[in-house]
Structure formats: structure tokens, C-alpha cells
C-alpha positions as CSV (number, residue, x, y, z in Angstrom):
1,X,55.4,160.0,122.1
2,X,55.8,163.4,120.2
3,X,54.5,163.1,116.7
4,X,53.8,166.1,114.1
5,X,50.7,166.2,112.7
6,X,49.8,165.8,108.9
7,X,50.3,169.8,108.3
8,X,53.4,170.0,110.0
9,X,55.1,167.3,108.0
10,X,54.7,169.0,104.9
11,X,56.7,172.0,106.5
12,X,55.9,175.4,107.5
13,X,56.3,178.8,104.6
14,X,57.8,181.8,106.6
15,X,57.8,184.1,103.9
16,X,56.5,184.6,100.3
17,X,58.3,185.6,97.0
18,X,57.2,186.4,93.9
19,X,57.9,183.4,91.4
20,X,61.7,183.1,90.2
21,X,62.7,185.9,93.2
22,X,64.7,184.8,96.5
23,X,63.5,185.7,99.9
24,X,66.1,188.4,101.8
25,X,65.8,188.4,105.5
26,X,66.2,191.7,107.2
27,X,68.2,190.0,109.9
28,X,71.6,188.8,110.0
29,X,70.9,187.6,113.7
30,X,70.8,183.8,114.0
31,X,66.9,182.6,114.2
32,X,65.2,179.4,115.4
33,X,61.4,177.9,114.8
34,X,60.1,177.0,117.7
35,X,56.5,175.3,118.5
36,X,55.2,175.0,122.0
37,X,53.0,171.9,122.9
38,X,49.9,173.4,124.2
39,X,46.1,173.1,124.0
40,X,45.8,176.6,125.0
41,X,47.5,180.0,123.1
42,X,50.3,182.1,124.0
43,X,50.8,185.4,122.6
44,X,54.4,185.9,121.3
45,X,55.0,188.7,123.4
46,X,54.9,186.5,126.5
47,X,57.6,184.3,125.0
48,X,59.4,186.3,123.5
49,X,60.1,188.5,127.1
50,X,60.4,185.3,129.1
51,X,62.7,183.5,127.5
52,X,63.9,186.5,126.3
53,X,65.5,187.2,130.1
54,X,66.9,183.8,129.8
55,X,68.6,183.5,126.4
56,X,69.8,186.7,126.1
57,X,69.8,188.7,129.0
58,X,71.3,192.3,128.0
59,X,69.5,192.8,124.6
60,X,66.4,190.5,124.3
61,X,65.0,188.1,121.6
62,X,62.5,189.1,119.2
63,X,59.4,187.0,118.9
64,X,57.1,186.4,115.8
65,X,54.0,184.4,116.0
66,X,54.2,182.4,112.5
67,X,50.7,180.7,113.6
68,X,49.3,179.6,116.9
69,X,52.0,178.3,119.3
70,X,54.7,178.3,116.3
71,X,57.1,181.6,116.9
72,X,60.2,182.9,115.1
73,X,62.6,183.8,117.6
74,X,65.6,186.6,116.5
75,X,68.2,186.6,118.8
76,X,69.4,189.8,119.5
77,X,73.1,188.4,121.0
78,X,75.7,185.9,119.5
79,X,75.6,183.6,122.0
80,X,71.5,183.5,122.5
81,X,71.0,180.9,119.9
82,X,73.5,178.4,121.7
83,X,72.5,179.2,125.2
84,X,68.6,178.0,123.5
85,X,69.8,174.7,122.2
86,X,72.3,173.8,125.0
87,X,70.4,175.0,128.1
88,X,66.8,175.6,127.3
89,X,64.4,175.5,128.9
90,X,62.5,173.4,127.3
91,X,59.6,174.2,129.4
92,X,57.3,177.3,129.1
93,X,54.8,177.9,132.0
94,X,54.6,174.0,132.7
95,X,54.0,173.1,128.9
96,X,56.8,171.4,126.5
């Protein structure tokens, strides 16, 4: 029963360029969108150090807050980005 709302659908601008330039990224580390279902906000600090421990344990995953509940994550080891998709969790302090 998930549904995106109108402003979702039309997609989500991470970053800006001037007309006719590309956007670089700083990062060659792999990177995910993720949006967490709550009515209340979570700073991206908190999520990025808890799932952080979880995804990748010996250097950490950066966390940006794009806008509230929506977060960047960087991860800071090869296999972090796999270990998000294929194990999860998919659950952050009792909220999808």
C-alpha cells in the first residue's frame, strides 16, 4: 500500500549545474537514495551511524539529508552498497 506522493513522482534534483555543464560527484564510492517512512524527523547523523555499524562496519557510511526523511548515503566500503540491498534492514527504529 506504499504510494509516492505527487512531488516524489516528478523525481528528486541532488545537485545543480549551470546550464549546458555536467554535474561531477566528488565520490567514486557507490551511493543510494534512500527515504524513510515516518511522520516524525530523523536527523541524518542518526542514520547515517546506525546503519552505518551495519553496512559497513570498519569505515562507516556517509549520510546527507537531501530533505526531510530523504538521505544520500556514501558508502565508505565496496561491499556496503550490496550488504544495503541484500540484507537491509529495512527498518529504522520501528519505522519502514
Amino acid at each position: 500500500g506504499l504510494k509516492l506522493s505527487a512531488a516524489e513522482r516528478k523525481g528528486l534534483k541532488i545537485g545543480e549545474a549551470e546550464k549546458g555543464q555536467a554535474i561531477e560527484w566528488s565520490s567514486h564510492e557507490p551511493q543510494a537514495v534512500g527515504k524513510l517512512f515516518s511522520e516524525k524527523p530523523v536527523r541524518a547523523g542518526v542514520v547515517g551511524q546506525t546503519l552505518g555499524r551495519i553496512w559497513c562496519p570498519i569505515k562507516g557510511v556517509g549520510c546527507k539529508e537531501l530533505r526531510t526523511n530523504v538521505f544520500l548515503f556514501t558508502f565508505r566500503q565496496a561491499s556496503g552498497g550490496r550488504r544495503a540491498l541484500e540484507e537491509g534492514p529495512w527498518w529504522f527504529d520501528k519505522e519502514l
